[in-house]
C-alpha positions as CSV (number, residue, x, y, z in Angstrom):
1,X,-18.1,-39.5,-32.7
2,X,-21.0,-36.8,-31.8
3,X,-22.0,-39.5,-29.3
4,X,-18.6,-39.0,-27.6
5,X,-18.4,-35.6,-27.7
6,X,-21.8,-34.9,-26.3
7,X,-21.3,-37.2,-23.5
8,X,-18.1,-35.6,-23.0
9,X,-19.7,-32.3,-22.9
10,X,-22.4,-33.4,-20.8
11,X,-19.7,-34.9,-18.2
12,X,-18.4,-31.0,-18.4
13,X,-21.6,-29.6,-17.0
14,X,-21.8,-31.9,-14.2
15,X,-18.0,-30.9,-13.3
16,X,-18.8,-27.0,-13.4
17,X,-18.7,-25.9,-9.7
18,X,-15.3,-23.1,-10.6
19,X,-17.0,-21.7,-14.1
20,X,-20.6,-21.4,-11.7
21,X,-18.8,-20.2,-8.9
22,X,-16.8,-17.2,-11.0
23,X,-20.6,-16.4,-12.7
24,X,-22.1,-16.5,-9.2
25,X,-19.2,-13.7,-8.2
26,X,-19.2,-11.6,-11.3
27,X,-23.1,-11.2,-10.7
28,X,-23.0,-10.6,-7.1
29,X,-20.4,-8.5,-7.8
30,X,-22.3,-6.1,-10.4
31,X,-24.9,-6.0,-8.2
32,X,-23.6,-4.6,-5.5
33,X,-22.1,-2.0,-7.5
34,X,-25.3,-1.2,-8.5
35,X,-26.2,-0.8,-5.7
36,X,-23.4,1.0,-4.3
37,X,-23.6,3.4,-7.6
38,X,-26.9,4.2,-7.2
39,X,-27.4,4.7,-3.2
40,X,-24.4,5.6,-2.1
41,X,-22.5,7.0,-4.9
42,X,-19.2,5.1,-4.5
43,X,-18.6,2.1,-7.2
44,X,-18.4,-1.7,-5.9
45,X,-14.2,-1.4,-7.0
46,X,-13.8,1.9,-4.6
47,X,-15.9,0.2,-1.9
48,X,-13.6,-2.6,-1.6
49,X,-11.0,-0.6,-1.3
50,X,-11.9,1.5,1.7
51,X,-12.7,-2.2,3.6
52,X,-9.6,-3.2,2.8
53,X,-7.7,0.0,4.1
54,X,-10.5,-0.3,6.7
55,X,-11.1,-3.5,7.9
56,X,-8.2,-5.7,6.4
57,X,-4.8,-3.6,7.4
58,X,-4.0,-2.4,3.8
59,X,-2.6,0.5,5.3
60,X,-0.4,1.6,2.2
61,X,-0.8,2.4,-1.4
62,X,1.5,-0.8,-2.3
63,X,-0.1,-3.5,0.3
64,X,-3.9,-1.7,-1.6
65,X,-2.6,-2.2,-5.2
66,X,-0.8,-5.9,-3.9
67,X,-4.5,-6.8,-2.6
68,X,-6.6,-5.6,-5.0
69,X,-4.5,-7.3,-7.4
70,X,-3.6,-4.1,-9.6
71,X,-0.9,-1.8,-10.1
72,X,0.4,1.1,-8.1
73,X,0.0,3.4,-10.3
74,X,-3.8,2.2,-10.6
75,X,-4.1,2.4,-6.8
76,X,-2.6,6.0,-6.9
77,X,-5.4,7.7,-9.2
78,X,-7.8,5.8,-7.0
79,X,-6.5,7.2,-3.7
80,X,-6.7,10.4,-4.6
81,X,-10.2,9.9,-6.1
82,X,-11.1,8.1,-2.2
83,X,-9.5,11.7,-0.6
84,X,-10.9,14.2,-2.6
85,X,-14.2,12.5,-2.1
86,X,-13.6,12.7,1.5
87,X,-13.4,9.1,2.2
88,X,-9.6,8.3,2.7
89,X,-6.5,10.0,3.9
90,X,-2.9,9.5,2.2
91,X,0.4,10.7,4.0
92,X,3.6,10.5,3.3
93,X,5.3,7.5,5.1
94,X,7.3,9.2,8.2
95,X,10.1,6.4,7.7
96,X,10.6,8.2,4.4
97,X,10.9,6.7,0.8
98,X,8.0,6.7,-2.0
99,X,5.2,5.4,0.3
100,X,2.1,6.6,1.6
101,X,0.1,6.1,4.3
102,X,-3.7,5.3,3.9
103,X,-6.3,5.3,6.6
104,X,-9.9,5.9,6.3
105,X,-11.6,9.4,7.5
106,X,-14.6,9.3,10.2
107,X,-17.2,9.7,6.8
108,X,-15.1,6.5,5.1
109,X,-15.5,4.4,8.1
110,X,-19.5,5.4,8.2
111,X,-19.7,4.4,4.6
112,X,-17.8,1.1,5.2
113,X,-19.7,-0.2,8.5
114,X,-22.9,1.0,6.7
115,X,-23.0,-0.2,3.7
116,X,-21.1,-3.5,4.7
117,X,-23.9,-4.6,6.7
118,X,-26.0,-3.6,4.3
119,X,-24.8,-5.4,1.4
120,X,-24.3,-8.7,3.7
121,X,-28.0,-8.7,4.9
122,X,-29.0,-8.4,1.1
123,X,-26.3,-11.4,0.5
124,X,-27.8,-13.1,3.5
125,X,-31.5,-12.5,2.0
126,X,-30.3,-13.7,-1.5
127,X,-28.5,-17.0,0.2
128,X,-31.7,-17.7,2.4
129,X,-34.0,-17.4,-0.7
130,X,-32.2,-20.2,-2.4
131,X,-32.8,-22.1,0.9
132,X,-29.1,-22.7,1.1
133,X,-28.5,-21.9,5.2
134,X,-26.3,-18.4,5.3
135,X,-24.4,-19.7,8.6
136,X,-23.4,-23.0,7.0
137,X,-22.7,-20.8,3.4
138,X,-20.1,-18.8,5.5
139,X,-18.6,-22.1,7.2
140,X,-17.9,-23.3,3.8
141,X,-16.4,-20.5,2.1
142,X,-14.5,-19.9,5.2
143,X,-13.1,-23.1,5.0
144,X,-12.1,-23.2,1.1
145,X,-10.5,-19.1,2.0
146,X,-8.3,-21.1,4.4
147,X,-7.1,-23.9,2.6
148,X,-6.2,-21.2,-0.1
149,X,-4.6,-19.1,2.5
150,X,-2.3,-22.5,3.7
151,X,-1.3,-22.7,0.0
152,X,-0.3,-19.5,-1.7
153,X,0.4,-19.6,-5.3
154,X,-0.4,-23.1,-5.6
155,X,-3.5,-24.0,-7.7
156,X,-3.4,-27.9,-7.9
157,X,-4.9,-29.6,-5.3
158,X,-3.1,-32.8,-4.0
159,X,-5.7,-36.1,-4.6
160,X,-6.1,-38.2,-1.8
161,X,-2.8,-40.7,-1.8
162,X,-0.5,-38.2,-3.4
């Protein structure tokens, strides 16, 4: 019975890539906040959330909260945290309602270009130091992002002959 279970276990490991891959992101992502916390003085959390005002059309507080995957009222204490650090504008919606408007200021748009790069040439550094090739690392994530993207909500994969 041990027998079984250790070979059981052992076929576990081998069949590991999404625990390894969640590991691999949870340290990447503590490191760049590190990062971010100690030279730049925003945290990895706030960061992503000017790139994805800035660069990914979350343009209001709901799409922000929607894409970060929190709750409005989480997304509201952190907007105003963004804009009184300078970094982020809110207004009022002029179509009305309870919605505001988010765009980045002139100094968030310097902190995203900069330390985007920055943080992706350290990525790039890490990548090419495991001599995994960065271009083909990108072509595969790319590619995993889209099939995702083709199938939203939906988990299971189909096998081959479904």
């Amino acid at each position: 019975m041990l027998t079984y279970h250790l070979s059981w276990i052992m076929r576990l490991q081998d069949r590991s890539l999404s625990r390894k891959l969640h590991k691999l992101t949870a340290r990447l992502d503590r490191g760049a906040d590190a990062i971010l916390r100690a030279e730049a003085g925003v945290s990895y959390s706030r960061f992503l959330a000017l790139c994805l005002v800035g660069l990914e059309g979350a343009d209001t507080q709901r799409a922000l909260a929607r894409r970060l995957g929190v709750s409005e009222p989480s997304v509201s204490r952190m907007v105003r945290v963004l804009a009184g650090d300078g970094w982020l504008e809110s207004t009022s919606d002029p179509a009305g309602g309870n919605r505001n408007q988010l765009r980045l200021t002139p100094t968030g748009q310097q902190l995203v270009q900069r330390w985007g790069a920055e943080l992706e040439a350290r990525l790039a550094e890490l990548v090419e130091a495991a001599g995994v090739p960065y271009r083909s690392y990108l072509t595969h994530t790319e590619r995993l992002l889209a099939v995702l993207e083709q199938r939203p909500g939906r988990v299971r994969v189909a096998k081959l002959g479904d």
